[in-house]
C-alpha positions, 0 to 999 in steps of 0.5 A: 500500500505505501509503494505500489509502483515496486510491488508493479516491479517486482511482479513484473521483474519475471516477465521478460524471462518468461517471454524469452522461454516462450519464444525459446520453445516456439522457435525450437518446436519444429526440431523436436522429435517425438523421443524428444518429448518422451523424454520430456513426460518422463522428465515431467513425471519424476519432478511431479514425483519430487514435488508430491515426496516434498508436499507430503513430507510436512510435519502434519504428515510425520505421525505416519510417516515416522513409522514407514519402512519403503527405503526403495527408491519410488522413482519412475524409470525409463529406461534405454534398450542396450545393444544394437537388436532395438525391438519394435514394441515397447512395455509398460509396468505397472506396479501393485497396491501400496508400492512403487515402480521399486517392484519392477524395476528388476524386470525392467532391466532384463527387458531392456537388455533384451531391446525394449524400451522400458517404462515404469510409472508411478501410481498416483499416491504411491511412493510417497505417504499413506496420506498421499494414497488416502487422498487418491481414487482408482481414477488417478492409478489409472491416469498414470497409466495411461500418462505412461502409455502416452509417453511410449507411444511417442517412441514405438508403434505397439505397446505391450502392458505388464501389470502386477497385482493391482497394476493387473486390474488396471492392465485387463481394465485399459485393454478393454478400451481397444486402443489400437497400438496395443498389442498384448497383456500380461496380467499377474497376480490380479486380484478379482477374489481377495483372501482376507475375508475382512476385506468385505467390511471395507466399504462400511468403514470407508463410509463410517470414516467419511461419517465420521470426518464429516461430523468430528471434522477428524480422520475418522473412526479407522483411516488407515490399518497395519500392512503385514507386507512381504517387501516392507522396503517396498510397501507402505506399512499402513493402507488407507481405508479409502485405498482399500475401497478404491480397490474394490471398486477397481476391482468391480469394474475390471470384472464388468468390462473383462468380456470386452478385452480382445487382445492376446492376454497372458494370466500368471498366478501363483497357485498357493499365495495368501494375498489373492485367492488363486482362483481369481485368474481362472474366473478372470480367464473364464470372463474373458470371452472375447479372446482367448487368454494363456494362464500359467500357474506357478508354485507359490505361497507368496504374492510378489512373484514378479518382485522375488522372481518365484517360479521363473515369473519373469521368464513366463512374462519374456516369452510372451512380450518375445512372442508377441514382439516377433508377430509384429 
C-alpha cells in the first residue's frame, strides 16, 4: 500500500524471462522429435514425483510417516534398450497396491537388455505417504497409466502392458478400451477374489470414516490399518481405508468390462499365495470371452512373484512380450 509502483516491479521483474522461454520453445518446436518429448513426460513425471515426496513430507504428515519402512527408491524409470537388436514394441509396468515402480524395476532391466524400451510409472499416491494414497481414487492409478502409455507411444508403434497385482486390474481394465497400438497383456497376480475375508467390511468403514470426518471434522473412526507386507522396503506399512475401497471398486469394474478385452492376454498366478485367492485368474480367464487368454500357474505361497522372481515369473512374462514382439 505505501509503494505500489515496486510491488508493479517486482511482479513484473519475471516477465521478460518468461517471454524469452516462450519464444525459446516456439522457435525450437519444429526440431523436436517425438523421443524428444518422451523424454520430456518422463522428465515431467519424476519432478511431479519430487514435488508430491516434498508436499507430503510436512510435519502434519510425520505421525505416519515416522513409522514407514519403503527405503526403495519410488522413482519412475525409463529406461534405454542396450545393444544394437532395438525391438519394435515397447512395455509398460505397472506396479501393485501400496508400492512403487521399486517392484519392477528388476524386470525392467532384463527387458531392456533384451531391446525394449522400458517404462515404469508411478501410481498416483504411491511412493510417497499413506496420506498421499488416502487422498487418491482408482481414477488417478489409472491416469498414470495411461500418462505412461502416452509417453511410449511417442517412441514405438505397439505397446505391450505388464501389470502386477493391482497394476493387473488396471492392465485387463485399459485393454478393454481397444486402443489400437496395443498389442498384448500380461496380467499377474490380479486380484478379482481377495483372501482376507475382512476385506468385505471395507466399504462400511470407508463410509463410517467419511461419517465420521464429516461430523468430528477428524480422520475418522479407522483411516488407515497395519500392512503385514512381504517387501516392507517396498510397501507402505499402513493402507488407507479409502485405498482399500478404491480397490474394490477397481476391482468391480475390471470384472464388468473383462468380456470386452480382445487382445492376446497372458494370466500368471501363483497357485498357493495368501494375498489373492488363486482362483481369481481362472474366473478372470473364464470372463474373458472375447479372446482367448494363456494362464500359467506357478508354485507359490507368496504374492510378489514378479518382485522375488518365484517360479521363473519373469521368464513366463519374456516369452510372451518375445512372442508377441516377433508377430509384429
Amino acid at each position: 500500500m505505501e509503494n505500489p509502483i515496486c510491488v508493479y516491479a517486482n511482479e513484473c521483474a519475471p516477465v521478460d524471462g518468461i517471454k524469452t522461454a516462450i519464444h525459446h520453445a516456439l522457435n525450437h518446436k519444429q526440431a523436436l522429435t517425438l523421443d524428444h518429448w518422451a523424454q520430456y513426460f518422463f522428465e515431467d513425471e519424476v519432478q511431479a514425483y519430487r514435488q508430491a515426496k516434498e508436499r507430503f513430507s510436512a510435519p502434519s504428515y510425520e505421525e505416519i510417516n515416522a513409522q514407514q519402512t519403503a527405503t526403495a527408491d519410488a522413482t519412475p524409470f525409463y529406461l534405454t534398450p542396450t545393444g544394437e537388436d532395438v525391438k519394435k514394441a515397447s512395455v509398460l509396468l505397472v506396479h501393485g497396491f501400496l508400492a512403487s515402480p521399486a517392484e519392477m524395476i528388476g524386470l525392467g532391466h532384463q527387458l531392456a537388455d533384451e531391446g525394449y524400451w522400458v517404462y515404469g510409472p508411478r501410481l498416483e499416491g504411491h511412493g510417497t505417504s499413506p496420506c498421499d494414497l488416502r487422498d487418491r481414487g482408482w481414477q488417478d492409478w489409472m491416469r498414470s497409466l495411461k500418462l505412461g502409455y502416452d509417453l511410449l507411444s511417442m517412441r514405438s508403434e505397439k505397446i505391450i502392458i505388464v501389470g502386477f497385482s493391482t497394476g493387473g486390474a488396471l492392465t485387463l481394465r485399459f485393454a478393454a478400451e481397444h486402443d489400437p497400438k496395443l498389442a498384448g497383456i500380461c496380467a499377474i497376480s490380479t486380484p478379482l477374489r481377495f483372501a482376507n475375508p475382512n476385506l468385505m467390511f471395507v466399504p462400511l468403514i470407508h463410509h463410517a470414516n467419511r461419517l465420521a470426518k464429516w461430523l468430528a471434522a477428524q480422520e475418522g473412526i479407522l483411516p488407515y490399518i497395519i500392512n503385514e507386507s512381504e517387501h516392507p522396503d517396498i510397501n507402505y506399512k499402513h493402507i488407507p481405508i479409502r485405498g482399500l475401497h478404491e480397490l474394490r471398486l477397481l476391482v468391480d469394474e475390471m470384472e464388468q468390462n473383462l468380456y470386452r478385452v480382445k487382445c492376446p492376454t497372458r494370466l500368471i498366478q501363483g497357485d498357493q499365495e495368501k494375498v489373492v485367492k488363486p482362483e481369481s485368474a481362472r474366473l478372470i480367464r473364464d470372463k474373458m470371452a472375447g479372446t482367448t487368454p494363456e494362464l500359467i500357474m506357478v508354485p507359490s505361497t507368496r504374492h510378489g512373484i514378479v518382485t522375488e522372481d518365484i517360479g521363473g515369473t519373469r521368464q513366463h512374462i519374456m516369452d510372451f512380450v518375445n512372442r508377441i514382439e516377433r508377430k509384429l
